[in-house]
N, C-alpha and C positions, 0 to 999 in steps of 0.2 A: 753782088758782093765780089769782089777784088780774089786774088789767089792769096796777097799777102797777109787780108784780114780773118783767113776761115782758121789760121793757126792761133791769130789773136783771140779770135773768139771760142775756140776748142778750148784754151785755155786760163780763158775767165769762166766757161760753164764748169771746166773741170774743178777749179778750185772752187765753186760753190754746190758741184756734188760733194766735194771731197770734205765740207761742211758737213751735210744731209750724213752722211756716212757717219760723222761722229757722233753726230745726234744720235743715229739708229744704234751707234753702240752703246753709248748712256742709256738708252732704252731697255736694248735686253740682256745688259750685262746685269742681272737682277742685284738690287741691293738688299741688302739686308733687313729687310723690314717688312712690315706686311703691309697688303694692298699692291694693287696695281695700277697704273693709270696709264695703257698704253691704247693712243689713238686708230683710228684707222685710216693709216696712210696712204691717200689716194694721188700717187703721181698723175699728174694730168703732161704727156707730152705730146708732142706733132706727128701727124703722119706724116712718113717717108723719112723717120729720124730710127735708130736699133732702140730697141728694149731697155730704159734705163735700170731695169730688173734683171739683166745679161752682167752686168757690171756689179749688180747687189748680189749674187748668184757665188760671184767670182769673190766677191768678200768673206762672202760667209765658208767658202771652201777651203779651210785653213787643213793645214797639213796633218796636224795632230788632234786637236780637241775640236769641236766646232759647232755652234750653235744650228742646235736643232730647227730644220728648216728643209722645206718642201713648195718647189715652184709647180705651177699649174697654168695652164693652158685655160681661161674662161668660152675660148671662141665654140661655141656650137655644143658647149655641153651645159646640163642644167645644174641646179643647186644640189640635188643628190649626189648625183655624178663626181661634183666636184669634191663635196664633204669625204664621198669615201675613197678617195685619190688623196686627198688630205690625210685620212686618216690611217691608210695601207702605207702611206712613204713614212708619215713620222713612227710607223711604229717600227716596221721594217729596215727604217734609217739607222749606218754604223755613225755617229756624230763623236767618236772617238775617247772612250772612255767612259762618256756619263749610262747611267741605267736610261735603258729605253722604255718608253714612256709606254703605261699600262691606259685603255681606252676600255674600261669595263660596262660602261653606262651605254656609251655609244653602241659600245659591240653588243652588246645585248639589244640595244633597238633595232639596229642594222640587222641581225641575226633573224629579229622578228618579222623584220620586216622582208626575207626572204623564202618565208614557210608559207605553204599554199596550200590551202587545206581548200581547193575548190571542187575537188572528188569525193570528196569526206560529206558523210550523211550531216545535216545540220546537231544532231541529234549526240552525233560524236564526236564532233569538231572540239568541245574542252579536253575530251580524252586523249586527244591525237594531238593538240598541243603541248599538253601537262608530258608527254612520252617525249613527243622530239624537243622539248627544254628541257628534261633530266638527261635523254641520251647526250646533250652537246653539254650539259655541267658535269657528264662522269667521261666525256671526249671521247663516246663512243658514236659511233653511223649507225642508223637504221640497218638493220641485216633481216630482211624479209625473205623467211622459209629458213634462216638460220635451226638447226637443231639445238634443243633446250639441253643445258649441262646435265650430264649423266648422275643420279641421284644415288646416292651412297646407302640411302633407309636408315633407322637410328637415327638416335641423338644427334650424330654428323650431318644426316641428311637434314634435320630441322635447323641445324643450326644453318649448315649454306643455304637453306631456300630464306632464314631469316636477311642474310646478311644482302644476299643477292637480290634479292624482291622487295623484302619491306623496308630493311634499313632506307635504302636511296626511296623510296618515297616519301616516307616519314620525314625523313631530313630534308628535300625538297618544300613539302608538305610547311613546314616548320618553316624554311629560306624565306617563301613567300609570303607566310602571314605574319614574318619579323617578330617571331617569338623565338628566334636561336640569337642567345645573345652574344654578342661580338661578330655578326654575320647578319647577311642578308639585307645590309644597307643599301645595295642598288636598287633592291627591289621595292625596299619603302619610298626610296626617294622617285621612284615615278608617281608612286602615288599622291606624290606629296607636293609634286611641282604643277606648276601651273597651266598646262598646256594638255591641247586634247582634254580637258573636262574629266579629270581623274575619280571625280567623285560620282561621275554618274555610275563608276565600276565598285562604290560601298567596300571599299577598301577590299577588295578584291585584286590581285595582283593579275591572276589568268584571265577573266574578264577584260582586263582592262587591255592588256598583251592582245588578246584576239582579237582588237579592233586595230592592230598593224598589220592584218597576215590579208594575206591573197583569198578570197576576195572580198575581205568585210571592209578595209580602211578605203576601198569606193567609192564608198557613202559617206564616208569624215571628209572634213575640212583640210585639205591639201596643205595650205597653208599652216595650220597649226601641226600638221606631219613634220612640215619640216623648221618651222617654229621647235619643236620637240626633240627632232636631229640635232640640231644648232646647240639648243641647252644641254643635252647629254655630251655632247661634244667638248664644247666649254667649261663643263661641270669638273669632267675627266680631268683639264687639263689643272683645272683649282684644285683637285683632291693630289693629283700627281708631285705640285709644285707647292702645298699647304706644309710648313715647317712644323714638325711639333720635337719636343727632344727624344722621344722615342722612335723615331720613323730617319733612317740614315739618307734614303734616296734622294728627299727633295733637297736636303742638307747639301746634296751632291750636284746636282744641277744648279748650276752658276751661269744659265742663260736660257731667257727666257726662248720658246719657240715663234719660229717668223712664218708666215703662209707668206709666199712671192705669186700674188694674183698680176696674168699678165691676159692681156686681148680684152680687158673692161669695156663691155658697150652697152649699150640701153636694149632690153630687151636677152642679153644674153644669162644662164647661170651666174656670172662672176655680182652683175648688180644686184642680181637678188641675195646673193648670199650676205655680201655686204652688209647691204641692207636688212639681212635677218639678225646678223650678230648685231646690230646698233639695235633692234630689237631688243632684243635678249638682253641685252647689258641694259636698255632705260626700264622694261617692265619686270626684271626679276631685281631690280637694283644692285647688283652683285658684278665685281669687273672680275678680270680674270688676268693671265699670264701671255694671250695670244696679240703677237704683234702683226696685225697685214698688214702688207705693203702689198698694194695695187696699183697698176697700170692702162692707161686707156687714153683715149684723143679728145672724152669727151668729161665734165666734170658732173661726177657725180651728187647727190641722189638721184639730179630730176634731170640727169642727161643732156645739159644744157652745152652750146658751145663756148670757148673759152672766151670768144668775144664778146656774148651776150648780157647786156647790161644786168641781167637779172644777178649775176654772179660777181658780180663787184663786192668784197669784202669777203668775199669765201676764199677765191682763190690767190692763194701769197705767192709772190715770187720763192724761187731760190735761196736767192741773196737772203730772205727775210724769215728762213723756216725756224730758227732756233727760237724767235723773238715771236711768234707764229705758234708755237708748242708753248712758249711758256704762257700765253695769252691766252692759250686752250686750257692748259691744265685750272686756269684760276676761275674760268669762267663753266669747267665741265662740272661743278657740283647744282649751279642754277641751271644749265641744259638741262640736266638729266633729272631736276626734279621738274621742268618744265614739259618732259617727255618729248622733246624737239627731233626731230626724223634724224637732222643729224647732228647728234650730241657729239656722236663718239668721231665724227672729219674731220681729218684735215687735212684738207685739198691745196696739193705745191704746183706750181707750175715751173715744167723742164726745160728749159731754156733749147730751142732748134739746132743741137750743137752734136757731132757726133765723138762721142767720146772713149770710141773704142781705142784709137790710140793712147793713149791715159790708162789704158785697165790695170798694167802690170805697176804702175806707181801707187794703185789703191792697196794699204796696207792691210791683212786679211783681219776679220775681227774672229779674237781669239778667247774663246770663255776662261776665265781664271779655274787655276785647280780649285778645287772642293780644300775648306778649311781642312785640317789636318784633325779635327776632332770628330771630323764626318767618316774617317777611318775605322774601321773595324776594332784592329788592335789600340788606336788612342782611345775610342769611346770606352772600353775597357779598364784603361787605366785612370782613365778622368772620371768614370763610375767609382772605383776605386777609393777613388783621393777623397771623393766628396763623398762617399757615403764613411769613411774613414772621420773624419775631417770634421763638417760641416752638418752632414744629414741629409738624406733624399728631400725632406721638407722646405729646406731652404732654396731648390734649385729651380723653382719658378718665375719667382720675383726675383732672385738676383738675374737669373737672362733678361728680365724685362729693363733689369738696371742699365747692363753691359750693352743691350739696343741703345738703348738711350742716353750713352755715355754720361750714368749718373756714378757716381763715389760709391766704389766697392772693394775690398771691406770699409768699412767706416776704421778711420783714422784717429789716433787723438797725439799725432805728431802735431799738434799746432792748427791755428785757424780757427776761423766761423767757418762752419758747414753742415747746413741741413737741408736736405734733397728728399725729393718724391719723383716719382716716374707718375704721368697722365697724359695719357692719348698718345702712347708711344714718345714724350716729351720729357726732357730732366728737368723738374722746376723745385727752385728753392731758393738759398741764399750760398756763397761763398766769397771768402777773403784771403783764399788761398791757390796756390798752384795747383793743388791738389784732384780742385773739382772747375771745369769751365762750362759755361755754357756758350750751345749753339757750336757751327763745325766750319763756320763762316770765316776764312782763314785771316781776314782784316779785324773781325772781330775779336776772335779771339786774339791779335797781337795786340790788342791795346787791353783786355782786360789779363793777359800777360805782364806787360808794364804796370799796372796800379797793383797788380798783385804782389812785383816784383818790389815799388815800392812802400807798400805795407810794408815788407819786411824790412825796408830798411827803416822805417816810422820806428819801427818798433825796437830795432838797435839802435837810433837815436836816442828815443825815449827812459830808456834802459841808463842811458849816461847824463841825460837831462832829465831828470823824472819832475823837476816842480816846475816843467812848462805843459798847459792843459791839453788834454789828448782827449778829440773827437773822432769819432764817427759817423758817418754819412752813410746812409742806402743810397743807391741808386737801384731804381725800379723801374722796373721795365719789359718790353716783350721780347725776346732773346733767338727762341726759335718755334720752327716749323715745321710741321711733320714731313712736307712733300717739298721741301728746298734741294733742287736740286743740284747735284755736285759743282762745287765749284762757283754757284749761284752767289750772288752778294746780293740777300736780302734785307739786310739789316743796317743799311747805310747811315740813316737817323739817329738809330741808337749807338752805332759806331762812334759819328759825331759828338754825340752827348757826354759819352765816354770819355772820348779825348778832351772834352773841354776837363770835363773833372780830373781827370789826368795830368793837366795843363797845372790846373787849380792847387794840387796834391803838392803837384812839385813848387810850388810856386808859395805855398806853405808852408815845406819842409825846410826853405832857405831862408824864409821868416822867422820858424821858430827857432832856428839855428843862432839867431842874431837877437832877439828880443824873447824875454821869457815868458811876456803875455800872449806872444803869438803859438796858436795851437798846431800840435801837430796834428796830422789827417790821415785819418784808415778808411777805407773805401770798402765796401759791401756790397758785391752785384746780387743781384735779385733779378729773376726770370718768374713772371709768370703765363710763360707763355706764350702762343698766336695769340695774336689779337686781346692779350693781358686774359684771355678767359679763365686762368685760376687763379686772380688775385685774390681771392677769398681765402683760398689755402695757401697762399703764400704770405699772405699779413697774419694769419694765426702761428707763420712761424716766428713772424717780425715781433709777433708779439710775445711770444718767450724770448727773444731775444734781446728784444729792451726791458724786459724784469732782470734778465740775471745777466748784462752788460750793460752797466749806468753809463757809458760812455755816447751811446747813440741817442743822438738829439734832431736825427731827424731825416727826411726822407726826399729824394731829389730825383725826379723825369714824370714817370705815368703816362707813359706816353696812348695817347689815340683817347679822342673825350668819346666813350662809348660808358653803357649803364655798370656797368663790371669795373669800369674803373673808378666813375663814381661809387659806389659802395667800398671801394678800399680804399678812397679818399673819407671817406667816412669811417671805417671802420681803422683809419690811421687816428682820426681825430678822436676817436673813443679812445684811443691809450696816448692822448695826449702830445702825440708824435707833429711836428709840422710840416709841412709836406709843402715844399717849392718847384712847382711845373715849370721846365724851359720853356714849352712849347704847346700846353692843352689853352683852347679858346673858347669851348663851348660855352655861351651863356647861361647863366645861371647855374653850372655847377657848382660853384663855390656855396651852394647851398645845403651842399652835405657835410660840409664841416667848419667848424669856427676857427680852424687850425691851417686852413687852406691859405698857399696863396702864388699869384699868379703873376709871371714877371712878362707875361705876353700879353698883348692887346686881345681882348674879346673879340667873339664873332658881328659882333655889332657893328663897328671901327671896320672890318674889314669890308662888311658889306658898305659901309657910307664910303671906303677910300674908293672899291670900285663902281658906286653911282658916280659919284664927281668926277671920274675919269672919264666913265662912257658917256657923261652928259656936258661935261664941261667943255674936256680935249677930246673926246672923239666926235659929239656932236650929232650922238645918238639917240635914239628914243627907245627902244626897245632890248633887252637883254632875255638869252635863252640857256636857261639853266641845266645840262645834261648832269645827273647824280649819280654816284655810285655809294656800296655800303660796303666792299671787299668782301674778302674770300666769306659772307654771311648770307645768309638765305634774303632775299629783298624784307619780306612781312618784318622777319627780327630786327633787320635793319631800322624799318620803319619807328619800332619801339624801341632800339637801343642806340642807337647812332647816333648823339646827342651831338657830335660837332657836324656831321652832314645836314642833320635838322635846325639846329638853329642859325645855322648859314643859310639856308632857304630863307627860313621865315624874317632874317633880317633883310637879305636881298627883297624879298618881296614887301618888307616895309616902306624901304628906301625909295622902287620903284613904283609901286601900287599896282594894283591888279591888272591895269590895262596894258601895262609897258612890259610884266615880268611874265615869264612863261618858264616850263617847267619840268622835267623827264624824269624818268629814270631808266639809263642806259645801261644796255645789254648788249653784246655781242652780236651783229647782223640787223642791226638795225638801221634803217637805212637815214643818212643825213642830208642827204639832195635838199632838202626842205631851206635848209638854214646856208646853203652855201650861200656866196655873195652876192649873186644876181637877182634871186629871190628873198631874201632876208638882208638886203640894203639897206634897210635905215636900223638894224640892229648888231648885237656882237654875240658870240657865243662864249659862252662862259660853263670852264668844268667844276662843277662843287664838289667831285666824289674823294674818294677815296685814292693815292697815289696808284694803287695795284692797277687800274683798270685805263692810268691817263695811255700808257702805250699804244694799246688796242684803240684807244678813242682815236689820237693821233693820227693814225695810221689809216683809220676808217673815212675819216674828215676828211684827209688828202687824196685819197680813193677818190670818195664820192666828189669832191670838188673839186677834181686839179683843173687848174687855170683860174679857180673860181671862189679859192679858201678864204672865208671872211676872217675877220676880226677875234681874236681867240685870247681869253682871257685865261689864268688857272687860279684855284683857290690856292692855300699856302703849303698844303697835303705834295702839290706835284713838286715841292721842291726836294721830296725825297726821294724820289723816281729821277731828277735830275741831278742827285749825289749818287746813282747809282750807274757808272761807267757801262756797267756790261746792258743793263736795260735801256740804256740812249742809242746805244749803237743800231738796232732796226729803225732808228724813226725817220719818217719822211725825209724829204729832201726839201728845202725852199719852203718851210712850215714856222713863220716867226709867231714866236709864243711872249707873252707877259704874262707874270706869274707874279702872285702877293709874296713876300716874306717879312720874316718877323727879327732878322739880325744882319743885314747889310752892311750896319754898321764895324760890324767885326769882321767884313772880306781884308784880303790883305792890299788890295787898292786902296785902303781906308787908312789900315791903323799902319803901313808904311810910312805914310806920311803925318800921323797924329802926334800932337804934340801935348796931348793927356799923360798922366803917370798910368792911368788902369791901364790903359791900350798900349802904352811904349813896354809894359810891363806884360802884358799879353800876348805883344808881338814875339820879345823874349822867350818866353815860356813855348808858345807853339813851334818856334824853333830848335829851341833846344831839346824838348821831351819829344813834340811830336814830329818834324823837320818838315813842319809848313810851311808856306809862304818863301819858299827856297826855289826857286829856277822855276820850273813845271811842277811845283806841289800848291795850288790854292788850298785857301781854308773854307769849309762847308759852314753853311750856314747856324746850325745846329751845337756847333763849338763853342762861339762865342755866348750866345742862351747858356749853356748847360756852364761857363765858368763865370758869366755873371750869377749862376743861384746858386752854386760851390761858394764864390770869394761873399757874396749877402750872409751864408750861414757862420762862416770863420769871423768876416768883420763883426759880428754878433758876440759872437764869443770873447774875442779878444778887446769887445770893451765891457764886458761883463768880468773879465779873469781883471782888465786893466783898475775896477773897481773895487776890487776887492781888497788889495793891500795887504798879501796875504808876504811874509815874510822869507828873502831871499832864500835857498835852499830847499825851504820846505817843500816835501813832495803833494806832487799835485792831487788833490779830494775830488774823485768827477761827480759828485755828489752835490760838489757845492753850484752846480751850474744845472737848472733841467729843463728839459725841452720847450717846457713852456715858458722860462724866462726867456728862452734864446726867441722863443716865438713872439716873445712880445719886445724884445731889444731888435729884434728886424724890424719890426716895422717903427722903433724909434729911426734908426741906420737911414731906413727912408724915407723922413719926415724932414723937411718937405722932401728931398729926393736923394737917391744915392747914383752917386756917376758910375754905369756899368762902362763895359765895353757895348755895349747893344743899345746904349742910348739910356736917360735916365729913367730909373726905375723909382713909380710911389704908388702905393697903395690906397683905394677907396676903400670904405669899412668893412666889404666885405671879402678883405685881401686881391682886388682884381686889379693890375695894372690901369692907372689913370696915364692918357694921354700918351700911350708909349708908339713911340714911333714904328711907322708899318710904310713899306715900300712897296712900291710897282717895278719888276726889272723886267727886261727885254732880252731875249735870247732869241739873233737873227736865225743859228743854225743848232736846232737839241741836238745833233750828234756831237757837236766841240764845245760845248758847254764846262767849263771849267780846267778843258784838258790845260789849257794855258792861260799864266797873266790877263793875257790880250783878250783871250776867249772866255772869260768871266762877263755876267749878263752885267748889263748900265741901267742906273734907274733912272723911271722917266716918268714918275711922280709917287708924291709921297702925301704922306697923314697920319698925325696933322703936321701942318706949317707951324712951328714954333721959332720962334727968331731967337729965347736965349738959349734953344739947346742948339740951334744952328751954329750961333755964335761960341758955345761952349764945344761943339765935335768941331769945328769949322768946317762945317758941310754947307753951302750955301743953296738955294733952292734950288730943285735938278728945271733941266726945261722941260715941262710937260708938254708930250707928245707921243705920239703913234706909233707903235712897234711893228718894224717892219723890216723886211729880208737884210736891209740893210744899217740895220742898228736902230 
């Protein structure tokens, strides 16, 4: 290496610790919410390079406040050793204003585990225990041959022999068999936890304590000793950092504690300890507050070297830690009920760079002050108000509101708005500023905008009253409990949004001009991750179309899982018609008569990708990797209706012999399917978009030089609307992916000489400023404003029928869900020209024949960033010649997706 290169390269590592760095402070700058999910972060760097933990050291030593933390030496000492080294700095530690941290659970085993009762007759050994744990709860020393306090006789004299001798046993007495109430919780919770075999001690506190002391725990299980250290440890730190409105300290603590584990090697304390807390956190199922960061040459659990094939897919670069954590977190709730050794790793590798010159440019991480209610005298005054005010009763559920940034007080300035808080999540409906959901900051601007133009609908309306005025839902999954800051998980729904948005405005300049054309209010509806409270959120839907006749119907549902069918069914019990951009599962449309679907079935998809891999690629085999998202696999198994019947139609198409089949997890190894060995087949992902990253990433691992043929279902085109989740993927990974509105990119309708799309074009310009320089339009826009302009075209030839007389104000009575649901599917007979290609219904409202594309993306990290960098399609289905002729798309040339288009 050159003298000129080691500054170049000091300062590409530097700027990818100086990454690592802001991760670690996302991490312990604790948010507001409960639960934890902090990894154990195992640096893996070189020897003959300094301590990448010398530099983490120097972050965390901020001037004024500073996150509690405590570095450790692993070399030559064991897991005891190290625990109460850990345990004496954090407590001992000044970390600059926060309360320091109480270890009652620990110190008490530690305590126990110091008394030696091996002079002591067997016979007396409970007695001499029961003495030295009341003298260290009254923080007195053993004083042997001490003189007994001078006895007064009388009444005084019984009274101090009571106070001095019986009271503290009695109350001891009482600590330990957890009959003083409000007290004496450390002492049940040993009994109570798992370790060391608590029940052989018959609820016996002292029993159970004297199998720690010198020299009974001999004969115990070593391992479940310090199995027991660990959880008392841990335990501490959850009771320390556990929020409740009565308790000011944890309120106070605004950063999590870090252990700085440095000299990790195979065989020394630092791997076992490690390894004891991933213990503890998969067999007691409980996470905690403590973030390690460790240090070592070798990766851990099994001590393997960083070159070692066996470690491919564990250890991530640098560069790739943020995309690396987020892939952990999605996949740490099947680890951990998998009980997998290492749930809780994640193993970085430190690039051979010495980066002490760079220390003083690392900005120090600084914990934020403590809320101002965490104050002595505000908590006084906000006791005050609200017991004034309000009432002590009400102060539960509204915090659980104010976590959850649901609407509080309830308002009746105007709007639709009805909210619940479930699983720490705000779900309901609103049509106003008032209440938003999710904290997704793209998100929320566009359901800013539609709210923004409600109100102006509605000052319209006000001057134009006898032009007809609907309402639309949009339905949807909004948020997520563990999205972290700044995260854009919601790209999909974002898109959908804006198409409706698109739609809104593009009706308000309609009804402006013609008074059959309606005007449009918009209603966002969250129910949640993964829709899992659409049940309680359509019971709101459903008061809400009794006592507003204006709502005719309901537009997204996004992700075909059994939860969404049920509120596609339980829309059609209140006669509501519900138009999906983007659901494809077969056979859902079986849950309601109301249903209908302006997207090709899973059927269609599977046949477009047989003809590809059998026609143009020239293949015989396809290998299915599946995922079910952030869902336990079994659940998946019964509720994941679009994962499942994408299976079962691929394996139609292919037959048994051709089609093969997974369900992929994290560390799984793909050597099998790379190119040289699975040449005459292609791989293909069914799952779910959350998990295509990690697959990516795994595939080019396992195969580089050697990556086959790689297909996506139409799930990963959400994961490629999402900027910040592209940005870790491989390098030289060319992907073809299904989608279902191509037809709506803005390479498309630029040059379309349709009215829907010249009119589309407009509209995303104007409201949304797509399709402008470096702004492409996402797939999911165009879907979501062709099932917006199907619901209005509906209306306004129902309002166009009626011949109701100029002036008169408009009756939303005279129009209801179910004519509008039976005037769609005239609109589409034989078809209606969307912008996504033309849209017609089979009997059981399922798109017939709608066009479904194959695109090509040479590089996922540039995927949409520009014009240029928008994927090309390189086949499609079906071939229809008069819709070719109507979009003037003419057949793409089917072919091979490959690094170079």
């Amino acid at each position: 290496m050159t003298e000129e290169r080691v500054p170049e390269q000091g300062r590409r590592a530097y700027a990818e610790f100086h990454r690592l760095v802001e991760l670690i402070e996302s991490m312990v700058l604790r948010p507001a919410r409960r639960g934890w999910r902090l990894p154990l972060l195992c640096l893996v760097s070189r020897p003959g390079t300094p301590s990448p933990l010398a530099m983490l050291a120097h972050v965390f030593a901020a001037e004024e406040r500073r996150v509690p933390h405590v570095r450790l030496d692993a070399t030559g000492r064991d897991v005891r050793a190290l625990l109460h080294e850990a345990y004496t700095g954090l407590v001992a530690g000044n970390f600059g204003g926060a309360d320091r941290l109480a270890f009652r659970h620990y110190a008490l085993a530690d305590g126990l585990m110091q008394v030696d009762l091996t002079g002591v007759a067997t016979n007396r050994r409970r007695r001499e225990l029961i003495r030295q744990l009341r003298e260290r709860m009254s923080q007195r020393a053993a004083s042997d041959g001490q003189q007994a306090p001078p006895d007064p006789g009388g009444w005084l004299g019984v009274l101090l022999w009571f106070v001095l001798r019986v009271l503290p046993r009695v109350t001891f007495w009482l600590l330990t068999k957890g009959w003083l109430f409000g007290a004496g919780r450390r002492f049940r919770w040993f009994l109570r936890q798992q370790y060391l075999a608590p029940e052989l001690a018959a609820g016996d506190f002292v029993a159970f304590a004297s199998r720690l002391t010198v020299p009974s725990r001999e004969t115990e299980d070593q391992e479940q000793i310090d199995l027991l250290l660990v959880h008392a440890f841990l335990q501490d730190l959850r009771v320390e950092y556990r929020r409740r409105p009565w308790r000011l300290k944890p309120w106070r603590r605004t950063a999590c504690p870090a252990i700085l584990l440095d000299g990790l090697a195979p065989g020394n304390g630092g791997y076992a300890l490690v390894r004891l807390i991933n213990a503890v956190r998969d067999e007691t199922g409980r996470s905690d507050p403590l973030l390690v960061i460790a240090n070592g040459h070798d990766v851990p659990p099994d001590g393997l070297s960083p070159t070692d094939p066996a470690v491919a897919g564990q250890l991530v670069p640098l560069d790739g830690v943020e995309g690396a954590y987020r892939a952990w977190r999605s996949g740490l709730a099947r680890a951990r009920r998998a009980r997998e050794d290492n749930a809780w790793y994640l193993q970085v590798e430190v690039p051979a760079a010495d980066l002490t010159p760079f220390r003083n440019r690392l900005s120090r991480i600084v914990p934020p002050r403590p809320p101002w209610l965490a104050r002595p005298v505000a908590l006084v005054a906000l006791v005050a108000v609200v017991l004034t005010t309000f009432g002590v009763w009400q102060i539960p559920g509204q915090a659980q509101r104010w976590r959850a940034d649901c609407e509080w007080p309830p308002s009746d300035t105007g709007g639709l708005v009805h909210t619940a808080v479930r699983d720490g999540q705000c779900i309901g409906y609103s049509d106003h500023g008032r209440q938003f959901f999710s904290r997704d900051a793209s998100l929320l601007a566009v359901q800013r905008q539609i709210f923004d133009q409600n109100r102006e609908v509605e000052a319209a309306w006000a001057v134009r009253r006898d032009r007809p005025r609907v309402t639309l839902v949009y339905f949807g999954s909004l948020t997520k409990p563990d999205a972290l800051p700044g995260e854009e998980t919601f790209a999909g729904e974002r898109e959908e949004l804006q198409g409706m948005a698109a739609a809104q405005r593009r009706a308000y300049l309609e009804a402006n001009d013609d008074r059959a054309n309606p005007y449009l209010r918009i209603v966002v509806a969250n129910a949640g991750q993964e829709m899992r409270y659409a049940a309680d959120v359509v019971r709101m839907l459903a008061d809400l179309a009794r006592d507003e006749p204006t709502v005719l119907g309901v537009v997204g549902l996004v992700e075909s899982r059994k939860a969404v069918q049920d509120a596609i069914k339980a829309l059609g019990d209140l006669n509501l018609p519900v138009l999906a951009p983007t659901l494809s599962a077969d056979r859902i449309a079986d849950a309601s008569s109301r249903y209908l679907q302006i997207s090709a079935p899973n059927i269609d998809e599977a046949t477009l990708v047989h003809d590809h891999v059998t026609e143009v690629l020239k293949k015989k085999r396809i290998f299915n990797f599946y995922t079910y998202g952030n869902v336990d696999p079994d659940v998946g198994a019964r509720e994941d209706l679009y994962v499942n019947t994408l299976r079962d139609g691929l394996r139609s198409r292919f037959g048994g012999d051709a089609y093969q089949e997974t369900y992929w997890r994290q560390g799984v190894d793909l050597t099998p399917v790379c190119a040289d060995r699975f040449g005459d087949g292609v791989v293909f992902f069914g799952g779910r978009y959350t998990e295509f990253g990690a697959f990516a990433a795994r595939l080019a691992e396992n195969c580089s030089g050697r990556v086959p043929l790689l297909i996506g279902d139409d799930s990963v085109n959400r994961y490629l609307a999402n900027t910040a989740a592209r940005r870790p993927a491989p390098d030289n990974l060319p992907l073809a992916y299904v989608v279902k509105g191509e037809l709506a990119y803005c390479h498309r309708i630029i040059s379309a000489t349709d009215i829907e799309r010249k009119l589309f074009l407009t509209d995303v310009r104007t409201v949304l400023s797509l399709c402008q320089s470096n702004s492409p339009i996402g797939e999911r826009v165009g879907l979501a404003y062709d099932a917006t302009r199907l619901h209005l075209r509906a209306v306004r030839t129902i309002a166009g029928n009626l011949s109701a007389p100029a002036g008169r104000e408009w009756n939303p009575r005279e129009v209801t869900p179910t004519t509008v649901y039976v005037t769609i599917r005239d609109v589409a007979d034989p078809a209606y020209r969307g912008v996504t290609g033309l849209i017609r219904f089979d009997a059981n409202g399922i798109a017939v024949g709608k066009r479904l594309a194959l695109l090509c993306v040479p590089d996922i990290r540039r995927a949409f960033d520009s014009p240029s960098d928008v994927p090309r399609e390189i086949d499609r289905h079906p071939i229809d010649p008069a819709e070719n002729k109507l979009y003037g798309t003419p057949p793409p040339d089917r072919r091979a997706c490959t690094s170079q288009g």
